[in-house]
C-alpha positions in Angstrom: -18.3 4.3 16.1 -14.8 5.4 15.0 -14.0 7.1 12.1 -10.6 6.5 10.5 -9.0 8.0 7.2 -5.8 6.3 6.2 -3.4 6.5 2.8 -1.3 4.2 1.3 0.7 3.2 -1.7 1.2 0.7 -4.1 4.6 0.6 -4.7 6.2 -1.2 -7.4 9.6 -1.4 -9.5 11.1 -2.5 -12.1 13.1 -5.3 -12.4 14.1 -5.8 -16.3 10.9 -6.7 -18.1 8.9 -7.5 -14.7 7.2 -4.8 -12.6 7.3 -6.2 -9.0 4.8 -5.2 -6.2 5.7 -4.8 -2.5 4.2 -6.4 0.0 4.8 -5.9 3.6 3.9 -8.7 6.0 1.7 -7.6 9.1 2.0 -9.1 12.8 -1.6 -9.8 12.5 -0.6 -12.6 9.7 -2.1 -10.8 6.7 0.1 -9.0 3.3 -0.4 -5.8 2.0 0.3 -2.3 1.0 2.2 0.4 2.8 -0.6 2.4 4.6 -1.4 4.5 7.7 -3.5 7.1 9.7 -3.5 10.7 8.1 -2.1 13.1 10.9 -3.6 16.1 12.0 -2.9 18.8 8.5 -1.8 16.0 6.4 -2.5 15.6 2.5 -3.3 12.0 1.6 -0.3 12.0 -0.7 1.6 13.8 2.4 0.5 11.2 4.6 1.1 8.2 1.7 4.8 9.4 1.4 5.5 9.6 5.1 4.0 6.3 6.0 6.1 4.9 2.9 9.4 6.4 4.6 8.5 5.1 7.8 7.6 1.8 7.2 10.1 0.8 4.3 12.6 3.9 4.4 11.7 4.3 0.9 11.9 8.2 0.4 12.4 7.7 -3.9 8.6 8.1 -4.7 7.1 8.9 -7.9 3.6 8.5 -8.7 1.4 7.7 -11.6 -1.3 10.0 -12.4 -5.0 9.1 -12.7 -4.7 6.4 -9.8 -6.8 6.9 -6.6 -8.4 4.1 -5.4 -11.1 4.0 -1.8 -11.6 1.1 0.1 -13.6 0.7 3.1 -14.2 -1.8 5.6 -14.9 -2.1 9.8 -13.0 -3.8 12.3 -13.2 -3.7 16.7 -10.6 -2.2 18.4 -11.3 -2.3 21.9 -14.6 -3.3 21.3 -15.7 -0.2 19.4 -16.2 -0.3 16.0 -13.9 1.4 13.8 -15.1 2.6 10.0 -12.1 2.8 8.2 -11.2 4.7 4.8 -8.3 4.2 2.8 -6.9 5.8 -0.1 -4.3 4.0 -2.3 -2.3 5.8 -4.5 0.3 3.9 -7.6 4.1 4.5 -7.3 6.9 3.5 -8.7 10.4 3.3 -6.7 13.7 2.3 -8.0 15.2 1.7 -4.4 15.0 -2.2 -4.2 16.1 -2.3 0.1 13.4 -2.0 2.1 14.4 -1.4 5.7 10.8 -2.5 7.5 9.7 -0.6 10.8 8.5 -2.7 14.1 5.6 -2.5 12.6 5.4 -5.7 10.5 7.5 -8.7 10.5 8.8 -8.9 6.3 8.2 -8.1 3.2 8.3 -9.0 -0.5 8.7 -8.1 -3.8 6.7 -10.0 -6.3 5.0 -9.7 -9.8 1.3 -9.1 -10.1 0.1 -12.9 -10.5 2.3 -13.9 -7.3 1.0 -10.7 -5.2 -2.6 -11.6 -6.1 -1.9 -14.9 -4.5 -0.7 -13.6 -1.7 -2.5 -10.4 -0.9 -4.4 -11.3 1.6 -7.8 -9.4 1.1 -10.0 -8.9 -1.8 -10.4 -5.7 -1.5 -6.2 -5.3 -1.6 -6.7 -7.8 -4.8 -9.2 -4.9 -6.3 -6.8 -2.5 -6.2 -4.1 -4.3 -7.0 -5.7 -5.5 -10.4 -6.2 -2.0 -11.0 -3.0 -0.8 -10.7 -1.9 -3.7 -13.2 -4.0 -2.5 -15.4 -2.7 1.3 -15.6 0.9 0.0 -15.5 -0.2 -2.0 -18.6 -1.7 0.6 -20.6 0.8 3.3 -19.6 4.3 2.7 -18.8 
């Protein structure tokens, strides 16, 4: 089995009184957050900035303490098993263009009821509703 550590970010902004989530559409079919594979020396925030950059050229980053959320989950690739690990981290942005890489085919910004509908996973859906909560309680 493969082992696989990965970061990510939920980004969100503000749009007057909404906060709106992004969502980036995958080739595969399924929405989610910004994420990717931690390189060789990386931090997980080192990797969950860089991965940010490079798949939305969003480079205006700033995070909200006291969020760090796990997932886990398996998947084949080549028929081997892969165990996969990611960490999400909560961000705001105030950059509103998102320029997406090759590696998905859109993206979206919506408000937290609309991105629960159409986050694709429940374990995305977890995290999300936690984030909602700390952005309620805190900013």
């Amino acid at each position: 089995m493969i082992e696989e550590t990965s970061a990510g970010i939920v980004l969100f902004r503000k749009e007057e009184t909404k906060k709106l989530f992004l969502l980036l559409h995958y080739p595969s079919g399924h929405w989610d957050f910004v994420k990717g594979k931690m390189e060789k020396g990386e931090t997980t925030h080192e990797t969950a900035i860089r991965e940010t950059r490079e798949e939305t050229g969003i480079t205006d980053i700033t995070f909200v303490e006291n969020f760090e959320e796990w997932i886990e989950y398996n998947f084949k690739y080549k028929g081997e098993l892969v165990q996969k690990k990611v960490v999400f981290f909560l961000a705001e942005t105030k950059t509103e263009e998102v320029k997406i890489s090759h590696e998905h085919s859109g993206y979206t910004w919506m408000d937290y009821n609309t991105s629960m509908e159409k986050t694709t996973f429940d374990n995305a859906k977890t995290v999300l509703t936690k984030a909602q909560k700390l952005i309620s309680n805190t900013l």
